[in-house]
N, C-alpha and C positions, 0 to 999 in steps of 0.2 A: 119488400116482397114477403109475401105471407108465406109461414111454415108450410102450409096444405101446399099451396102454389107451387115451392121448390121442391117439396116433396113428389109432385104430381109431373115437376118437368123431367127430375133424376130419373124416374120411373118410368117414363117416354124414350128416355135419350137410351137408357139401358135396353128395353124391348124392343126397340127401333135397331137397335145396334147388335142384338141377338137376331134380330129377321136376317141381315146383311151377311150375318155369318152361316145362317142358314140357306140365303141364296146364293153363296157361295160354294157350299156343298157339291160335288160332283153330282150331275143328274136329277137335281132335288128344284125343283120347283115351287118359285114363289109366289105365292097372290099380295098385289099390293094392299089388297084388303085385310087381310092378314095384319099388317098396321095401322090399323083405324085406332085411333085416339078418341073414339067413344066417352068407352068408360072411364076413361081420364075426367073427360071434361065434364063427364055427369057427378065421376064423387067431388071434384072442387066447385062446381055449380050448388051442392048440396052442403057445403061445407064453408066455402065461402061467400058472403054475401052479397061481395062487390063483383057486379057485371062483367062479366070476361073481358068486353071491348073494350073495358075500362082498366084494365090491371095491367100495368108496362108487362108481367112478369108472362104474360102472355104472348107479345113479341116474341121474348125470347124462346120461347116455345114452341111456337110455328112457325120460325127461322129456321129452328136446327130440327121440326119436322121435314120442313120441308127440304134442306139441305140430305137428310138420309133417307125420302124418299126418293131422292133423284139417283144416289147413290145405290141405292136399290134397285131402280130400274134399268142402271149400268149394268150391275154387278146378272141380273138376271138377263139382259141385253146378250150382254159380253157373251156370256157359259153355252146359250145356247146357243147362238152363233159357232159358238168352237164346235160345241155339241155335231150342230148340221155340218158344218165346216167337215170333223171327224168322218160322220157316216157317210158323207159321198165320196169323201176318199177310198174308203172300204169299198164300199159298193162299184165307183171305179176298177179298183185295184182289183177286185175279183172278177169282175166282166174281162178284165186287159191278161186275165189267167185264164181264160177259159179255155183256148185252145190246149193248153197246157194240164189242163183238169182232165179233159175230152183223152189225152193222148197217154195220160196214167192211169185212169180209169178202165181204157182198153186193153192196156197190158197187163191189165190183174186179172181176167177170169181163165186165158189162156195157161200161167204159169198157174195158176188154182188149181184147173185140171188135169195138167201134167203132174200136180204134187198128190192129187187127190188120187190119182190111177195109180203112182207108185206107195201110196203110206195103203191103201186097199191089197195091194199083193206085196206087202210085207205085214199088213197083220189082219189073214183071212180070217181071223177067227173074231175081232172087233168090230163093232159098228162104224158102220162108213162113215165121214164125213157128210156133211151136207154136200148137196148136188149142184151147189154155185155158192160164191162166194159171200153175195149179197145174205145169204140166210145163216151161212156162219155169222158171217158182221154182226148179224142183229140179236145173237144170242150172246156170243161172247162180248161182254161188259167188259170195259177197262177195270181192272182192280182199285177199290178207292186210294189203295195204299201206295199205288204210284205214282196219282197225283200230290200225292205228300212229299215226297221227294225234292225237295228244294236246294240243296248244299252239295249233294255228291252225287255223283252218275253211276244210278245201278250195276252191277254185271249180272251176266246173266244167270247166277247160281239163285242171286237174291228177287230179280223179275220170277223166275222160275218157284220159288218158294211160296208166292201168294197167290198164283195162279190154280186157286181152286176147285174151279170150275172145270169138266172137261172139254166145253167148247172152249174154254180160255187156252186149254193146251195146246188144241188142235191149230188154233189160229197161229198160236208162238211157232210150231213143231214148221206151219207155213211161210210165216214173218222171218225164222231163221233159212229160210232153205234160199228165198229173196232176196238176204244178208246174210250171206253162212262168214262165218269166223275166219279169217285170213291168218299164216304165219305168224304176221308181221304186224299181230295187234290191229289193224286196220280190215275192217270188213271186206272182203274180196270184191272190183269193180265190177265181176259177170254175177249178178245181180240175180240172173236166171227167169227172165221176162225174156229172152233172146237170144239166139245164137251169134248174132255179129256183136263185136265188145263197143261198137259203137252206137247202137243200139241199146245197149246194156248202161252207156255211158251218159248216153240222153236222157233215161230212165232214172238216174240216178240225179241227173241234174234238175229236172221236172220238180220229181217229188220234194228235194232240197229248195226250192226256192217255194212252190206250195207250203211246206211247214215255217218257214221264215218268214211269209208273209202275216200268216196267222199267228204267231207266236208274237211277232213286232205288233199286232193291231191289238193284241190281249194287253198288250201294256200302256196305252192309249184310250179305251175306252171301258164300257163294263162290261163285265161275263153276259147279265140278262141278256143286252144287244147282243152280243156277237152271237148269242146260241138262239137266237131268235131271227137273225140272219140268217146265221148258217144250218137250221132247223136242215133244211130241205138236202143239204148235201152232207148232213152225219156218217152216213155207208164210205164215204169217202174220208172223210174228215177221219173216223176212227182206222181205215185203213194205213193213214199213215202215221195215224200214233201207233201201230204195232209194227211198222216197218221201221219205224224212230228207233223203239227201243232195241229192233233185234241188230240195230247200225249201233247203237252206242253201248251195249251190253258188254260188249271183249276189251272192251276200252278203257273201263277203271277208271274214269277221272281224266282220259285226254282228252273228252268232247264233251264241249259245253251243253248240259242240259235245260232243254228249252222248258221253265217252270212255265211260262201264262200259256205258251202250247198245250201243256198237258192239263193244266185247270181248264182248260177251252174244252179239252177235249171229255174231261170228268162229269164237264155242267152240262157238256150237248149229249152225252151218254146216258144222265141219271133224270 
């Protein structure tokens, strides 16, 4: 086997075997074209003078081409399969939530305007709040600094310190009236969406199994998708990243905080 020859096969098997690793990639898309052996076979055509069909050294070349093309077409096979496999679970799973979206969604503009009539005749002299909650939502931006939070669970001294902005206050000053601070280190169950505590307690379970389900699928597929999914239901999605934190703020570290939740919630914000 000629030097160019074996040169020309190591140089195939290694680029063949770099595509593999790249259709392996999460989300990353291969063309099997991409692996054309072309220009292989034009510099040892140029270089060698004995006729490809003629050189054993060629066999081996277009054995172990063609063995990492198939390999390739598993590997790109397989991903997206999971790929598709992944988004119709979501997509599922959020349809099998809807009722549940529908039933959180309703209990937020009522407790908005009860908090909105009372923070208005305790500070006549300040600009009111917005007139529904939807238009709060949409001003006040998650801080980027608490999607950074990955190791420990804020309290509310340190949520409180980056909240810049004063619609960010206004939405916390609402988020904690929703989840005000209990004795007992544990946010208090009357929730304050309703006067029956089991009402309160429905509410409370709702919105917990909503953030669970989105925090679980951040860890399963990409941010791109999911805020490309969930484009259309952000006013929600960001409501209860602020109801998240005004529930785990008194807490110091007894309740797990949900990191892909709140990246989910940074990327469908910004």
């Amino acid at each position: 086997m000629s030097n160019v020859v074996t040169t020309a096969l190591d140089t195939a098997i290694v680029h063949l075997k770099d595509t593999i690793d790249v259709a392996l990639t999460k989300d990353v898309d291969v063309s099997l074209k991409d692996t054309s052996l072309v220009s292989i076979v034009d510099t040892v055509t140029l270089y060698d003078p004995v006729p490809w069909w003629l050189n054993p050294a060629w066999y081996s070349l277009l054995t172990a081409a063609l063995a990492i093309f198939i390999s390739i077409w598993i590997a790109i096979y397989t991903r997206r399969s999971e790929t598709r496999s992944i988004r119709k679970e979501i997509s599922s799973g959020w349809l099998g939530l809807t009722e549940h979206r529908m039933e959180f969604w309703e209990s937020i503009p009522p407790a908005y305007e009860r908090w909105r009539t009372s923070y208005i005749r305790a500070n006549p002299k300040s600009d009111p709040p917005p007139e529904d909650i939807e238009s709060l939502i949409s001003v006040a931006s998650l801080p980027p600094e608490i999607a950074r939070i990955k190791d420990t669970v804020p309290c509310a001294r340190s949520i409180r310190s980056v909240l810049s902005e004063p619609n960010q206050l206004l939405i916390w000053e609402f988020a904690v009236t929703v989840y005000p601070e209990s004795k007992s280190g544990r946010s208090a169950i009357k929730v304050g969406v309703a006067n029956a505590e089991s009402e309160n307690a429905k509410f409370d379970r709702i919105r917990n199994e909503l953030t669970l389900a989105l925090d679980g699928w951040a860890e399963i597929t990409t941010l791109k998708y999911l805020t490309e999914r969930f484009r259309g239901d952000h006013l929600l999605v960001a409501m209860l990243a602020w109801l998240e934190l005004a529930l785990i703020a008194p807490l110091r570290g007894k309740w797990s905080y949900r990191a892909g939740f709140f990246l989910l919630v940074q990327k469908l914000l910004h």
